[in-house]
RODREN-393706 format. One record per residue (C-alpha): x, y negated, z negated. Coordinates in steps of 0.001 Angstrom, whole numbers, plus 500000, padded with zeros to 6 digits. Layout:
BEGIN
XYZ...
//
This chain:
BEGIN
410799638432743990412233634782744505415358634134742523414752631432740164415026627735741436414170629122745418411414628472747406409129630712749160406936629699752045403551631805753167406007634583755121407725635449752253411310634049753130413283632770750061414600628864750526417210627927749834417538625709746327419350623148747728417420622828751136414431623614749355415047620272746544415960618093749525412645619138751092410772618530748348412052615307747350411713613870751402408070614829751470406987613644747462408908610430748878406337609735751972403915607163750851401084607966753327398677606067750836398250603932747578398480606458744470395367604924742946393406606555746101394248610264745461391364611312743397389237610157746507390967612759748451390080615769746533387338618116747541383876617194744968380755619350745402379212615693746455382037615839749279383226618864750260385672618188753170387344614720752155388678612945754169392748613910753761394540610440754557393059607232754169393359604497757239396645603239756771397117599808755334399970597025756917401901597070754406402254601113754301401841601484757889405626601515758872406401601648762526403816603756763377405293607271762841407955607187765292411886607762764872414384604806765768417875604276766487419308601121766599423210600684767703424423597446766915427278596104769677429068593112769936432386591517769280433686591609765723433179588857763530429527587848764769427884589066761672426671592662763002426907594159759679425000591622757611422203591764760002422379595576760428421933596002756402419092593001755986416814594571758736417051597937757343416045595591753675413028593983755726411849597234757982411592599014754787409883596385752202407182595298754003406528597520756293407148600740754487409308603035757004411994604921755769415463603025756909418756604063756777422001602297757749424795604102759150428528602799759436430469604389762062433888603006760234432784605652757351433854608549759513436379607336761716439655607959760446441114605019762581439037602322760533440010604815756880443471604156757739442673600303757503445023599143759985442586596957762083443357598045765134442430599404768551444497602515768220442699604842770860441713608318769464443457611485771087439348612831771468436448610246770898434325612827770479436113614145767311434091612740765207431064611886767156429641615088766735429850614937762839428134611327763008425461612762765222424617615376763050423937613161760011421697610967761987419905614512763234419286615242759567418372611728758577415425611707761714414328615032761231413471614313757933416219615021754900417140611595752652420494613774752388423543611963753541424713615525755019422884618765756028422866621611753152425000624378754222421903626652754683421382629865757177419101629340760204416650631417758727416600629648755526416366625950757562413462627761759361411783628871756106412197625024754751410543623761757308407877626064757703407392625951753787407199622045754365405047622209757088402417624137755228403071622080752075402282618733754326399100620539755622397364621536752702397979618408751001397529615408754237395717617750756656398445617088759153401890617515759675404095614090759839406652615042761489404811616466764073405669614168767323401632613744767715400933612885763863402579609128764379399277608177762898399585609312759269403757608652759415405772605474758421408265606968760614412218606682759862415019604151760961418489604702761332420198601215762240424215602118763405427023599847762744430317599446762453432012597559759305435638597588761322434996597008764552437996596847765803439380600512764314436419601540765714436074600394769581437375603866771194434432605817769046431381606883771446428929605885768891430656602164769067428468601514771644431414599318773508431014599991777104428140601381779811429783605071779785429457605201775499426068603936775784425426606365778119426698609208775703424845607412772819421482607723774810422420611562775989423142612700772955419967611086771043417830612482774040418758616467772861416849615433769787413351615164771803414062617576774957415289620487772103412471622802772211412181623252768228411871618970767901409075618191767036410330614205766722410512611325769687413336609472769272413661605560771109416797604326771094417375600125770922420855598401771574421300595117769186424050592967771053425004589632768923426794586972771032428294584135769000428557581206771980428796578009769639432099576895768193430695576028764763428957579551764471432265581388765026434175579429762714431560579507760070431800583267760228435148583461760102435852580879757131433267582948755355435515586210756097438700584705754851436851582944751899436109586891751012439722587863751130440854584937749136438456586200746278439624589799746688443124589187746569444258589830750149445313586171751397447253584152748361447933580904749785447226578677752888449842579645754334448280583109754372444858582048755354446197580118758645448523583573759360445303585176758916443038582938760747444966583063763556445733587333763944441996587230763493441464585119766676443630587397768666442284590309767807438578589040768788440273587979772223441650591802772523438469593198771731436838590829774073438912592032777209438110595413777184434415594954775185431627595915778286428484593316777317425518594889778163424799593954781550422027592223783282423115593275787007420382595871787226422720599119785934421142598877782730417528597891783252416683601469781981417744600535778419415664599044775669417636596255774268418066592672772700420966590007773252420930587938770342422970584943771178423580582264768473420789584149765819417816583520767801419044580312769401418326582051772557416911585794772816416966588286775884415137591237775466414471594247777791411635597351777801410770596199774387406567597242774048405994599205771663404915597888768140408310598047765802410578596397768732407777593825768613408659593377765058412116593549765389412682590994767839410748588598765559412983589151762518416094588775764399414767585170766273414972584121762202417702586097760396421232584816760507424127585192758359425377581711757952425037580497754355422244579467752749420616578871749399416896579704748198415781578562744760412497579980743317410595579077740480407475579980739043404838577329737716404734575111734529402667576360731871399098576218732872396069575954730845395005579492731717398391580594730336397505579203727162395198581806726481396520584837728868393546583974731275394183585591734974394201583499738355392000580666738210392849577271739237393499575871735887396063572230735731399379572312733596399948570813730009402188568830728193404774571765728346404215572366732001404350568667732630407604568751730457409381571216733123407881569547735963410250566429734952413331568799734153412655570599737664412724567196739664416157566462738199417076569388738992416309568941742541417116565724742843420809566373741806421503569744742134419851570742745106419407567109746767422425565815745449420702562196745584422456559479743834420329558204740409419643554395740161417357552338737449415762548871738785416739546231737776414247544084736081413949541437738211413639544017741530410250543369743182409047546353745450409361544029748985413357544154748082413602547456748880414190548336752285413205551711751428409124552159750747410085555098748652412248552934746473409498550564745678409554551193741752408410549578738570410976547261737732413448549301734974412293552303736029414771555285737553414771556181741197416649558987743682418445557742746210420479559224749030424436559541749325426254559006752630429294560690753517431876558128751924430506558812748878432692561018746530429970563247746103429380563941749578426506563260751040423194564001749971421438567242751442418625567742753714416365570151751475412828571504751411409591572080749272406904575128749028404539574742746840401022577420746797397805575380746940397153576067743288396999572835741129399293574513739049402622574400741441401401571530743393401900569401740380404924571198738845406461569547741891405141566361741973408148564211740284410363566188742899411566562916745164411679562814748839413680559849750226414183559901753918417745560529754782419809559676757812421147562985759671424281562747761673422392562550765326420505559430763804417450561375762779415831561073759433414956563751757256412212563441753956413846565727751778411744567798749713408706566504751735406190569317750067404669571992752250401874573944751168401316577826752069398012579582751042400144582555751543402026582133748399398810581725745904398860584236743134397450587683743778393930587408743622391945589075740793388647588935742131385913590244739779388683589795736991389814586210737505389560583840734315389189587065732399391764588368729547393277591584729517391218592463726662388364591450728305389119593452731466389362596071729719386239596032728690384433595195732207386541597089734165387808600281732105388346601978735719390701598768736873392808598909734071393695602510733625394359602412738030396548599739737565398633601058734809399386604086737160399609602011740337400642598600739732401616598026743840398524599749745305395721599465743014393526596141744171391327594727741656387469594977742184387048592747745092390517590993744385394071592178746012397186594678744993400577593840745387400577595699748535398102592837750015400723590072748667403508591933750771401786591821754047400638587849753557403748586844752764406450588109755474404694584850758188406468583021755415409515584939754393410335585354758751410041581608758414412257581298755422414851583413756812415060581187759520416351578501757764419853576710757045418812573833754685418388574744750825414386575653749765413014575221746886409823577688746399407152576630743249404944579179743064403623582428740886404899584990738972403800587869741367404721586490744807407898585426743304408148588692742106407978590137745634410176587548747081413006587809745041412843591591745182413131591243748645416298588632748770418309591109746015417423594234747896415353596010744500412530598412746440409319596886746838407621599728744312409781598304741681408723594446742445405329594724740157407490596017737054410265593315736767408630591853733486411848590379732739412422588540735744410652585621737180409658583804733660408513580032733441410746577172732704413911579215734682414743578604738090416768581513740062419324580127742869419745582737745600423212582235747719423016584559750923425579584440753367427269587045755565428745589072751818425396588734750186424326592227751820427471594400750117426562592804746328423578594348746156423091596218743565419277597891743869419027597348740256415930594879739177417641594694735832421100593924737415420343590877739958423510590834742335426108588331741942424992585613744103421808584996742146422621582260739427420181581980736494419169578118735430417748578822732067415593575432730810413370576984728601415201575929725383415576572467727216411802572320727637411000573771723612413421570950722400411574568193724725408254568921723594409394569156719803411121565788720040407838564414721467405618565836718633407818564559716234407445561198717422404100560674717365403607561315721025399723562131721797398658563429725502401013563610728500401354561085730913404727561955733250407296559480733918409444558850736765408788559800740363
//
């Protein structure tokens, strides 16, 4: 008889508790499907053989079933870790594979020791083997930062238990190396936090011979004869070739110790700047770049040089290098700011109607004007100015500036002004009435740019892609009244909020996959962005940016609420403040709260008589 807690598989073998929990919880964890579909996989006397898997959708397909390592190489202080951490984010919330980052620096002793530097290792192999064998596990299918300290037997009986488990309940077993089609397949993205502490290690990736080793150890995973996984292996190099892009990154790593207490003064800082330099110049002299000269045509691999300014990629085919090499053209850890904010009140709103196309109303219009002074100066920061009376519009050299005399205007600061100058920004807006004219008062003068460009800031771009999930046979209906048409729809979508699509409408899984066109695009940009849109996408964006799972984006009732706009501040620290939490947003998410602002606006203009809405300003 099993003890209590074990496991027992068909040959009778006890498990292991502890092997036998981690198996459980890494197969109940493999979303093959959307929950709402399981009753349509279970044998009827209408349908006697089901079918056991449904057709994978994109945003639950992951990369195809296959296992991936990705090293990350380069010389410190190019951002490696910040782009390490947000691809795992992106790889695993819209297209559903299971990602893990690994940071070499966590097992060296060298980097624990925290002296920074390239102290060479009596045996680099020390603790290779130990890294290796927590990737193994990771691949092979445990969530388990380590393997259980299980027999051979009782691994065997795990797996065998699993396999069977995975059969009767998929028809197939994932991690099977032929089964790709019915796996989201697993990441594991290496890195190092402390590069330089961590140069001599093999799995540092640092010259052709560690490469080598990185590539002949991973190989053992698919030549062992009890693997039953295919592992491809992907070097990441990031080159940093601009001035401006190597300073940024390094004024953003001393602005970190400043705020952590490790550089007091200038004086510090300079000290600082300048060991920094030379131990980038050390690293740099005995660092082997991937080479080009035909040694290393045999690797898969991408040189990133200046974050997609220019991209070199090699034996990259298959479908998820495909998608990596797109996300790392955009991504970049130079700081930027994204702003989101749902929609004004809309007329549908009013009475808890779904979708529809319905206009704002005197309370929307009310946070439209709050929202474009918002913009204007804390975004924008354009200078305000009121005609004067006497102004005619063919005064103004500006067409934009061509007011009603008396009236107030935006316009732009230069760089003498003690302000600074004013910032190049940008607009997204859905194609729903509703945002379009939340952001109509937002102003766009043209500014000058430095190279003698100009630049309409806030110049509004609409994307289809961010129009609120679709309700189909359910739009302009209440919940109430849903409930009553569609019984089914609402009792599917209380149990799967993400996967369930309403009758002839779309789930949240459909808003994932038609968004990332736009959120690649976002991520590729420097200037601030200003998002109006709905309370779902939003949902799924800002989930995204703050790192909260995408299964938990549907349930965040608390977040995204009118009248509040949410300022986002990534740069290369954004990635270590996040906290996974959707009730805990990390700290570079700043909360601008108007809805009190907007309550005592349209009081004040009840109580003066004030009958319809006709908005002022531009």
């Amino acid at each position: 008889v099993a003890c209590a807690g074990a496991m027992e598989d068909r040959s009778g073998y006890e498990v292991s508790p502890t092997a036998a929990d981690a198996m459980r919880r890494s197969i109940d964890s493999e979303a093959l499907y959307a929950k709402s579909q399981e009753d349509l996989l279970t044998a009827t006397s209408i349908n006697p053989t089901p079918t056991t898997v449904p057709p994978p959708i994109a945003a639950l397909a992951g990369n195809i079933g296959e296992r991936h390592v990705l090293i990350l190489v380069g010389l410190p202080l190019v951002g490696k870790r910040t782009i390490a951490l947000r691809l795992k984010r992106y790889l695993r919330f819209f297209h559903g594979a299971k990602c893990k980052a690994f940071d070499i620096a966590k097992v060296s002793p060298a980097a624990n020791g925290g002296n920074q530097t390239m102290t060479s290792p009596m045996d680099p192999n020390a603790h290779a083997l130990d890294f290796f064998d927590r990737l193994r596990n990771f691949l092979e299918g445990s969530d388990d930062d380590k393997p259980a300290q299980t027999s051979a037997m009782e691994v065997d009986n795990v797996m065998t238990a699993a396999a069977a488990r995975r059969a009767s309940v998929n028809g197939v077993d994932p991690v099977d190396r032929n089964a790709k089609n019915v796996d989201s397949g697993r990441v594991a993205i290496v890195f190092s936090s402390d590069a330089m502490s961590t140069f001599y290690e093999n799995w540092s990736g640092s010259s052709k011979e560690r490469r080598r080793w990185i590539l002949a150890r991973l190989a053992t995973l698919s030549d062992s004869s009890k693997s039953k996984i295919r592992v491809k292996t992907i070097f990441i190099e990031v080159t940093l070739t601009r001035p401006d892009l190597v300073d940024n990154i390094l004024e953003q790593k001393l602005d970190r110790d400043v705020r952590e207490g490790r550089l007091r003064n200038s004086r510090d800082r300079e000290t600082a700047a300048t060991e920094w330099k030379d131990r980038v110049n050390d690293y740099r002299k005995l660092y082997v770049t991937l080479q080009e000269d035909g040694s290393e045509d045999d690797l898969s691999y991408i040189k990133l040089i200046n974050y997609g300014e220019r991209v070199l990629t090699n034996r990259m085919r298959a479908y998820l290098p495909q998608r990596i090499v797109q996300f790392l053209t955009a991504t970049h850890p130079t700081k930027h700011t994204i702003y989101l904010c749902r929609h004004g009140q809309s007329e549908y709103n009013t009475t808890g109607r779904l979708g529809g196309n319905s206009p704002i109303t005197e309370r929307g219009w009310v946070f439209a004007e709050i929202l474009a002074r918002f913009a204007a100066q804390h975004v924008c920061n354009l200078k305000e100015v009121k005609t004067p009376q006497s102004t005619l519009c063919s005064d103004l050299d500006d067409p934009y500036l061509a007011a009603t005399p008396g009236e107030t205007i935006w316009s732009a600061r230069d760089a003498s002004d003690p302000k600074g100058a004013s910032v190049p920004s940008r607009l997204w807006t859905s194609s729903m009435l509703r945002t379009i004219q939340t952001a109509a008062l937002i102003p766009h003068p043209v500014l000058k740019l430095p190279d003698g460009g100009n630049w309409e800031s806030m110049s509004p771009r609409v994307y289809r892609n961010i129009d609120e999930i679709f309700a189909g046979d359910c739009e302009g209906m209440t919940p109430d009244e849903v409930a009553v048409a569609h019984p089914q729809a609402t009792t599917l979508r209380k149990m799967d909020k993400i996967g369930y699509r309403y009758p002839r409408g779309e789930s949240y899984f459909d808003l994932i996959s038609r968004i990332e066109p736009c959120i690649q695009e976002m991520e590729s940009y420097t200037e601030p962005l200003l998002i109006v849109s709905h309370q779902a996408i939003l949902r799924c964006i800002f989930a995204y940016l703050t790192g909260v799972d995408r299964e938990s984006a549907p349930g965040m009732e608390t977040q995204i609420q009118q009248n509040v706009v949410y300022q986002i501040d990534l740069d290369a620290s954004s990635e270590g403040k996040i906290t996974g939490d959707p009730n805990h947003p990390p700290g570079f998410v700043t909360v601008h709260d108007f809805r009190d602002e907007v309550e005592a606006r349209v009081t004040e203009r009840r109580a003066s008589g004030g009958t319809g809405y006709y908005p002022q300003g531009r």
